[in-house]
VEXDREN-2710 file (C-alpha; in Angstrom, 1 decimal):
% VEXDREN-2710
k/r/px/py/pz
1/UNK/-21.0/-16.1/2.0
2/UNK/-20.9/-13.1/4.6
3/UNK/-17.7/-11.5/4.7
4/UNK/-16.5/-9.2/7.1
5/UNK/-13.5/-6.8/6.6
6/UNK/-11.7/-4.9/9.6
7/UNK/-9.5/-2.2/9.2
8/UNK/-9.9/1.3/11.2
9/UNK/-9.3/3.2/8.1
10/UNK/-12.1/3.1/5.3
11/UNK/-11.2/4.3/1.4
12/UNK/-12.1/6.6/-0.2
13/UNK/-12.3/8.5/3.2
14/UNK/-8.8/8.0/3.5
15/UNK/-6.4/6.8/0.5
16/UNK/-3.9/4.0/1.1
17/UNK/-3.0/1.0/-0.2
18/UNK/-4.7/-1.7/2.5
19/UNK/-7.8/0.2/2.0
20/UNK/-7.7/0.6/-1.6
21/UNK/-7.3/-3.2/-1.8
22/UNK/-10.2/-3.9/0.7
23/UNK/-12.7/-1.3/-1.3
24/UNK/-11.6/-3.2/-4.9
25/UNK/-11.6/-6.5/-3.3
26/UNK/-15.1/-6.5/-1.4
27/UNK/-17.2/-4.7/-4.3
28/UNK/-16.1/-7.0/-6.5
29/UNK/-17.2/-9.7/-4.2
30/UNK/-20.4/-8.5/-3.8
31/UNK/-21.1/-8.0/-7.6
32/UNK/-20.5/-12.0/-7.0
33/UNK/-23.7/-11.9/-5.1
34/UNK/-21.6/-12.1/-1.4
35/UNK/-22.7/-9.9/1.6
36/UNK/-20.0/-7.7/2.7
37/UNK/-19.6/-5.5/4.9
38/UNK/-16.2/-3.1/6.0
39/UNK/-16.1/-2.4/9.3
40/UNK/-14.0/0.6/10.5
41/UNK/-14.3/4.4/11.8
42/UNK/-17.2/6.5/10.7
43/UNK/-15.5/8.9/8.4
44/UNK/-19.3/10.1/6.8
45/UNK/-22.1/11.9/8.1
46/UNK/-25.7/10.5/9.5
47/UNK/-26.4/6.8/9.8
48/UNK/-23.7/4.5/11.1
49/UNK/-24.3/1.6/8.7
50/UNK/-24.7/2.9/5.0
51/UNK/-24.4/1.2/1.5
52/UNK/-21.7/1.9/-1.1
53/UNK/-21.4/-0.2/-4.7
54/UNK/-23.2/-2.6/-3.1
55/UNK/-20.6/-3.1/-0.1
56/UNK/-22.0/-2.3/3.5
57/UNK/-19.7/-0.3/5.1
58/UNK/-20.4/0.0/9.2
59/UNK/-18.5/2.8/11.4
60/UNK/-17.9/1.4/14.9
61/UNK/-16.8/4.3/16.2
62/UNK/-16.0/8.1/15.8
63/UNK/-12.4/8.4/13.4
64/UNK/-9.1/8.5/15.7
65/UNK/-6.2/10.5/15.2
66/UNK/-3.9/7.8/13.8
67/UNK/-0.5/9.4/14.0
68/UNK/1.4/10.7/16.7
69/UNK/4.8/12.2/16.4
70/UNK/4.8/10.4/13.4
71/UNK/3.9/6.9/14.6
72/UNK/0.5/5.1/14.5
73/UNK/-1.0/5.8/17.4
74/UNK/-1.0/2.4/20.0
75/UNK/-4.1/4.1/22.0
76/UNK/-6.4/4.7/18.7
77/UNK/-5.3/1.0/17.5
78/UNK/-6.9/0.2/21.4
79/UNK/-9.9/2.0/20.8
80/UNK/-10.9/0.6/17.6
81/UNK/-10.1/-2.9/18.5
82/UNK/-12.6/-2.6/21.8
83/UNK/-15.3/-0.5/19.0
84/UNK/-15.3/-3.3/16.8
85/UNK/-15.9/-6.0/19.2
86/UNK/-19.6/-5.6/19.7
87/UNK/-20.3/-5.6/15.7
88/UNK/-18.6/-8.6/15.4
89/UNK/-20.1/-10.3/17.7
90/UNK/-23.5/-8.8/16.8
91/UNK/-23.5/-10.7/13.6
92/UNK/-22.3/-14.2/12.3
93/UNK/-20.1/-13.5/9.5
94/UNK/-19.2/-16.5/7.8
95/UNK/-15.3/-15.0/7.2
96/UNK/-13.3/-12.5/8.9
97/UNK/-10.4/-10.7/7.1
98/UNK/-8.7/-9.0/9.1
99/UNK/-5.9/-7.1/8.5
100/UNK/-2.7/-7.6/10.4
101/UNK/-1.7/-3.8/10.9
102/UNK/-2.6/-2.3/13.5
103/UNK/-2.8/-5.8/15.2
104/UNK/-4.9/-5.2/18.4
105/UNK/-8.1/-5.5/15.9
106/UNK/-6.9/-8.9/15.3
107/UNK/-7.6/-10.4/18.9
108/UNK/-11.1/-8.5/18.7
109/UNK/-11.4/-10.5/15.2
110/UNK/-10.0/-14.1/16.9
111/UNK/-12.3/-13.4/19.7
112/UNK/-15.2/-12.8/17.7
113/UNK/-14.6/-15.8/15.1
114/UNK/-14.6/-18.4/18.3
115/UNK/-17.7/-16.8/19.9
116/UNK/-19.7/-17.0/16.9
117/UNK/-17.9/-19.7/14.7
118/UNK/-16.4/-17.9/11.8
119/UNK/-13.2/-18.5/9.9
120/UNK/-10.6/-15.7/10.7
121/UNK/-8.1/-15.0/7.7
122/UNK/-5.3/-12.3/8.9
123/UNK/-4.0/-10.5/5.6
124/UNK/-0.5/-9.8/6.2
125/UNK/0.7/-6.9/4.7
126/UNK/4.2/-6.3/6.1
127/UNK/6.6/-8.2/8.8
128/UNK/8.5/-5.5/10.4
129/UNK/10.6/-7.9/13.1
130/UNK/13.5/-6.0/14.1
131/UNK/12.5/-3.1/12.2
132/UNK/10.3/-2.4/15.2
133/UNK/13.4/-1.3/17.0
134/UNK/14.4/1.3/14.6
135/UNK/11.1/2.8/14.5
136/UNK/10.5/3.3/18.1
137/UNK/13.9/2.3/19.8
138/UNK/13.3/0.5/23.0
139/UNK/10.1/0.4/23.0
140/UNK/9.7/-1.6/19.9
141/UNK/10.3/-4.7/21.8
142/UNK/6.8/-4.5/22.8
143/UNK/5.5/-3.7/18.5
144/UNK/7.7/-6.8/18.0
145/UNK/6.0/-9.1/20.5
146/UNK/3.0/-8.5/19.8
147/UNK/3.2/-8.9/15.8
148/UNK/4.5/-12.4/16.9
149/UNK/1.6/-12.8/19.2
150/UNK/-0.7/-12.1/16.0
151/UNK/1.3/-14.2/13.9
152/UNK/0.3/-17.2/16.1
153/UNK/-2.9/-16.5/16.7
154/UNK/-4.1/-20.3/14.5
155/UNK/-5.7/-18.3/11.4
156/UNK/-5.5/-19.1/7.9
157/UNK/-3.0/-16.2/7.0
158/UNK/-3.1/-14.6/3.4
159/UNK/0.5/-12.7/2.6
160/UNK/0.2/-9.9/0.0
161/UNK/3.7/-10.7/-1.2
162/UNK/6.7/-12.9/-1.3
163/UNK/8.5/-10.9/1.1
164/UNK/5.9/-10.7/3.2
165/UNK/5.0/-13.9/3.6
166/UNK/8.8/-15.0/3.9
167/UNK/9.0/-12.4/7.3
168/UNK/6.2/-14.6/8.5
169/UNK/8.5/-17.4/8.2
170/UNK/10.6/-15.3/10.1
171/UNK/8.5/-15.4/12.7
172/UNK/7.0/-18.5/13.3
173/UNK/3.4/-17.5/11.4
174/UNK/4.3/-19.0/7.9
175/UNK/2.5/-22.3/7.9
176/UNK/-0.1/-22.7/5.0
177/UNK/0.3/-19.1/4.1
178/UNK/-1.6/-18.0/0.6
179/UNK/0.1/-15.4/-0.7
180/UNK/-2.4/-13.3/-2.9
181/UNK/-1.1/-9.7/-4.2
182/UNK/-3.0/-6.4/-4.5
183/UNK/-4.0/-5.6/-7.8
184/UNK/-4.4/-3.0/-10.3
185/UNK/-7.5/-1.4/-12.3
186/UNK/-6.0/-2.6/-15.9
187/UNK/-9.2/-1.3/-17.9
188/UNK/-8.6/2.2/-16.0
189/UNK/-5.4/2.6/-16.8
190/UNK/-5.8/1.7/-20.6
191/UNK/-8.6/4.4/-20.7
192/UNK/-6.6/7.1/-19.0
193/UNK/-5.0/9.8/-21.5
194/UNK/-1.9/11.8/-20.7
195/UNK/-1.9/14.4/-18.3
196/UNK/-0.6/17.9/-19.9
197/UNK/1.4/18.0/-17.5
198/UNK/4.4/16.1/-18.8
199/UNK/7.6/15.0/-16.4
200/UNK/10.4/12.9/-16.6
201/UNK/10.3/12.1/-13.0
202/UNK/7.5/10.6/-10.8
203/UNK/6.8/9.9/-7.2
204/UNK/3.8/9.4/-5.8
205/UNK/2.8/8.1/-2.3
206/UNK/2.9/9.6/1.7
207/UNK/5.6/12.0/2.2
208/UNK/7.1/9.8/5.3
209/UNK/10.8/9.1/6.4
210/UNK/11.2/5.3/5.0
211/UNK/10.1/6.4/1.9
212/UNK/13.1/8.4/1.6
213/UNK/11.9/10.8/-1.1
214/UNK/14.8/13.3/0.2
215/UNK/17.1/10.9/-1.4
216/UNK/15.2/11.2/-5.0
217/UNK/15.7/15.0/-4.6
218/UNK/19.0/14.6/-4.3
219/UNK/19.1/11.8/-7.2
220/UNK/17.3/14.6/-9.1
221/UNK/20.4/17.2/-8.9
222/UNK/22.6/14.8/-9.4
223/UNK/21.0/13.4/-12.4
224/UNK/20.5/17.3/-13.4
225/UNK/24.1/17.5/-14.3
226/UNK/24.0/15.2/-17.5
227/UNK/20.2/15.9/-18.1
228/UNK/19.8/20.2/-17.0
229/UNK/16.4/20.0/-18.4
230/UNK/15.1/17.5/-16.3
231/UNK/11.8/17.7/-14.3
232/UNK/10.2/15.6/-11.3
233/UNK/6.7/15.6/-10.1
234/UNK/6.2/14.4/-6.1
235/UNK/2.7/13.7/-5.8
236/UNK/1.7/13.3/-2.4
237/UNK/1.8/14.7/1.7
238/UNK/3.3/14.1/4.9
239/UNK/5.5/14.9/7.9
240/UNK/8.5/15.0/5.7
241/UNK/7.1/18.3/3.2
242/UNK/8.5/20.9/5.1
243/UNK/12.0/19.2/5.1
244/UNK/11.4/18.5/1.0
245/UNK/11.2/22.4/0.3
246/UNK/13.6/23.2/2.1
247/UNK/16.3/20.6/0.7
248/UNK/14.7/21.7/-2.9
249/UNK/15.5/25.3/-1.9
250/UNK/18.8/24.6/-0.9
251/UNK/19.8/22.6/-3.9
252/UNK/18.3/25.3/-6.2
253/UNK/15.6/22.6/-7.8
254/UNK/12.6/25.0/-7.5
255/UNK/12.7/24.9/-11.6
256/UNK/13.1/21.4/-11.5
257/UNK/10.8/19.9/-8.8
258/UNK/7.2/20.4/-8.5
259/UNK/5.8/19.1/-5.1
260/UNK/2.0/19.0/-6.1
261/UNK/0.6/17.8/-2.6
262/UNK/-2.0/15.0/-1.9
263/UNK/-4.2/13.5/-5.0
264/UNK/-7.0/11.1/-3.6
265/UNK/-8.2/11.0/-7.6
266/UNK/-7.1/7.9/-8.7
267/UNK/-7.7/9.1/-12.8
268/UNK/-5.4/12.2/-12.1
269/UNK/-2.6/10.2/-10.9
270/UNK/-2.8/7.5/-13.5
271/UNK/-3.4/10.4/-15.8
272/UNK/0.2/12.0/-14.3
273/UNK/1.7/8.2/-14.8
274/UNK/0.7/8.0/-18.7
275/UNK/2.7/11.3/-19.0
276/UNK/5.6/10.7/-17.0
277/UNK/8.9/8.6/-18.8
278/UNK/9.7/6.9/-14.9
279/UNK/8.7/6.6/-11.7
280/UNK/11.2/6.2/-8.7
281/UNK/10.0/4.3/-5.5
282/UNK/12.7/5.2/-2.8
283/UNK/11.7/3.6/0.0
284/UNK/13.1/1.5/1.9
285/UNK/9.6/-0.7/3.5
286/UNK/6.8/-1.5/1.4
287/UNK/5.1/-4.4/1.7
288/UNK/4.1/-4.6/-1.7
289/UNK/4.7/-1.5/-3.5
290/UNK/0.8/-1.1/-5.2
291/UNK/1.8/2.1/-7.3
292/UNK/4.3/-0.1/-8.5
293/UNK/1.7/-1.8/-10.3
294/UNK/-0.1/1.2/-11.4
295/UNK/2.5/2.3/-13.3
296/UNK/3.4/-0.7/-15.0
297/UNK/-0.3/-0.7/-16.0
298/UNK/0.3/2.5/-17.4
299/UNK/3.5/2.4/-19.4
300/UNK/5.6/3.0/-16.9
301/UNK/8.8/1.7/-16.2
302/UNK/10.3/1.7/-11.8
303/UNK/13.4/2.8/-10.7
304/UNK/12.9/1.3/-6.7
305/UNK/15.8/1.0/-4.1
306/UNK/17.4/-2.7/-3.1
307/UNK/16.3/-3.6/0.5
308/UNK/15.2/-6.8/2.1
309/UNK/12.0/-4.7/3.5
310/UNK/11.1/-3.4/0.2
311/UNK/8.9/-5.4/-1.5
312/UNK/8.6/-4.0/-4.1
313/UNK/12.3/-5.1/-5.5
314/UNK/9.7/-8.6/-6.3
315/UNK/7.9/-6.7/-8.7
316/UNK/11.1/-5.4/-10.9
317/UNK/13.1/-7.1/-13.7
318/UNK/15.9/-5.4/-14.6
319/UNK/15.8/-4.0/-17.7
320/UNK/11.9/-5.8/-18.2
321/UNK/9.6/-3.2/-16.1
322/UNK/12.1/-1.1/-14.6
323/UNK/15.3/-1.1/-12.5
324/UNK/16.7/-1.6/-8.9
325/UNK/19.0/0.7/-7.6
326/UNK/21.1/1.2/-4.4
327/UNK/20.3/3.5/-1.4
328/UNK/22.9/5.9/-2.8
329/UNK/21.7/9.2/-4.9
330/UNK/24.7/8.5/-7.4
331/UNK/23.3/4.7/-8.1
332/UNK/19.5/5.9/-8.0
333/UNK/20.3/9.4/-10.5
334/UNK/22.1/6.9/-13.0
335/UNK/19.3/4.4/-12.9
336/UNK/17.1/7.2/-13.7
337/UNK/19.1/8.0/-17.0
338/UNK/19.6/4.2/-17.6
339/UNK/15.7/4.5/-17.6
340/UNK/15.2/7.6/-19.7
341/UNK/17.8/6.7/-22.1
342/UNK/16.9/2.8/-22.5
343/UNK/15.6/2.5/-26.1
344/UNK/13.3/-0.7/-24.9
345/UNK/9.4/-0.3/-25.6
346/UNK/8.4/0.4/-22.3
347/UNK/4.5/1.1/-22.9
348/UNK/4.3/-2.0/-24.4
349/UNK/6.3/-4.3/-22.0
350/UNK/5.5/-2.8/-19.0
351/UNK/1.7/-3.4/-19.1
352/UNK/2.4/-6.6/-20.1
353/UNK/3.9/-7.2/-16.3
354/UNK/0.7/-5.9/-15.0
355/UNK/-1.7/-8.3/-16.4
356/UNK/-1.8/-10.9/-13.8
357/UNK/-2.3/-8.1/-10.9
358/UNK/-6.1/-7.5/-12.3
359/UNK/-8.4/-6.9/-9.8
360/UNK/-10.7/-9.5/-10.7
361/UNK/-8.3/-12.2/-10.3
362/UNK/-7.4/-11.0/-7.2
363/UNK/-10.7/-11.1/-6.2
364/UNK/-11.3/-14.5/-7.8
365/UNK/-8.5/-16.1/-5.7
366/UNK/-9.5/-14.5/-2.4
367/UNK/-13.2/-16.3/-2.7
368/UNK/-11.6/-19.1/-3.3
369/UNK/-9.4/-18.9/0.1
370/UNK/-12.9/-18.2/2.0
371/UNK/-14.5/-20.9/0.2
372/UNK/-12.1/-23.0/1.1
373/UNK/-12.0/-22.3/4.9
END
């Protein structure tokens, strides 16, 4: 088959979880013998089309500045959509997957698979619904439209999640939805050895308001009263950093919280996992919750927050892989010491959770969805 990917954002250019999954997903595919090609900006130097594990990534246009004032930017979402158009119409790809975020490349994609007679899969990776009214007021109604307009756009959806594919339901896009998870690189993870950099405490992930890692610094000081030896690493950048030192300052956690900035190595961070006794997701929308799975695969048990746009509260068992807490720093610092305390095995059991995440399943199930179309 020819399989064409469309997402702006190409890894390892830039590290996320939509991108990570297209990059394992697609060279995986093409060790199956599959042409594919990723098309999004041109994050390298020299030729637009070049050639990466075997996976043909094409840069349709120059990269975009994708946030503004903290929100993807509507104007570079444009821009890429009207780029992308004229490769996919170039070529006949047999399958389009197209990711549902930003949206706009998704009625470039629909256009371009009735032009040239491919199948068009939209991968749905969150529903945000009314969220979209939180996260840019008034306007949202217009972010909220148009997801629904995507939603019915007559593809053959694939849902990451559960949760995700039960907001499509939500909004009238739920019919013969696959839902087929991200994954995680188990034989990495096994290899990895422990970081000597030890904490109790780990967060890792895009230092953003709905990931609320202000909370877990507050968790931290309150969990600091019954454990004063305590120690939290916070892997990761964004808007919010400033705000972060500044809280840690003001709570007196310098000793206790290290805020070690972006890591686009994936070994370091599962190196950081292997020597780390929990990590804490705090967010509050995730529409799966991928490092979630990395640290499961590493022996990790998850301490994550209970909301119905957290998707990640799917991938936790209490007292199995992890706990759910509240969105309260009282609930979320005693989870953490229910997790450091907890005599269960969790290198052994956690992993265990992580086995049917592999990569090359994922992959397996995904050619089986094109094959099918």
């Amino acid at each position: 088959m020819r399989i064409a990917y469309v997402y702006d954002v190409v890894y390892p250019y830039v590290v996320g979880g939509v991108q990570k999954r297209i990059r394992e997903v697609a060279k995986r595919l093409a060790l199956k013998g599959h042409e594919v090609t990723v098309l999004g900006m041109k994050y390298w130097e020299g030729e637009d089309i070049i050639y990466d594990e075997g996976v043909r990534l094409w840069g349709v246009c120059p990269p975009q500045r994708l946030h503004v004032n903290g929100h993807r930017s509507a104007r570079a979402a444009l821009y890429f959509s009207w780029k992308v158009l004229s490769p996919l119409l170039k070529e006949k790809f047999d399958v389009i997957d197209c990711q549902n975020f930003p949206y706009f490349p998704c009625f470039s994609a629909k256009l371009a698979s009735l032009v040239r007679g491919s199948t068009l899969i939209v991968t749905w990776h969150e529903v945000w619904n009314d969220y979209w009214f939180e996260y840019l007021g008034k306007k949202g109604l217009m972010g909220k439209a148009v997801e629904r307009m995507v939603a019915h756009l007559n593809s053959r959806p694939v849902a990451n999640s559960e949760a995700t594919r039960r907001g499509l339901e939500k909004i009238g896009g739920g019919k013969g939805v696959r839902v087929i998870s991200s994954g995680v690189n188990l034989e990495k993870a096994g290899e990895m050895v422990d970081s000597p950099e030890c904490s109790d405490v780990l967060f890792v992930g895009r230092l953003a308001r709905e990931k609320n890692v202000d909370l877990l610094v507050k968790a931290v000081s309150c969990a600091k009263r019954d454990m004063p030896g305590i120690r939290c690493l916070i892997i990761g950048d964004g808007p919010e950093r400033k705000n972060l030192e500044a809280l840690i300052s003001q709570l007196g956690l310098e000793a206790s919280i290290c805020l070690k900035g972006f890591e686009e190595r994936e070994e370091r961070v599962f190196a950081w996992m292997k020597a780390s006794k929990v990590l804490v997701l705090p967010s509050t929308r995730e529409g799966l919750g991928l490092v979630v799975l990395e640290a499961n695969a590493c022996g990790l048990p998850v301490v994550t927050v209970k909301h119905p746009l957290n998707a990640a509260c799917d991938l936790i068992s209490d007292g199995e892989n992890g706990f759910k807490c509240e969105l309260s720093e009282q609930d979320m610092a005693e989870k953490i010491l229910m997790t450091l305390k907890c005599q269960n095995n969790w290198k052994a059991r956690c992993p265990a959770f992580a086995k049917e995440y592999d990569w090359n399943s994922i992959a397996d199930s995904l050619e089986e969805v094109y094959a099918s179309s």
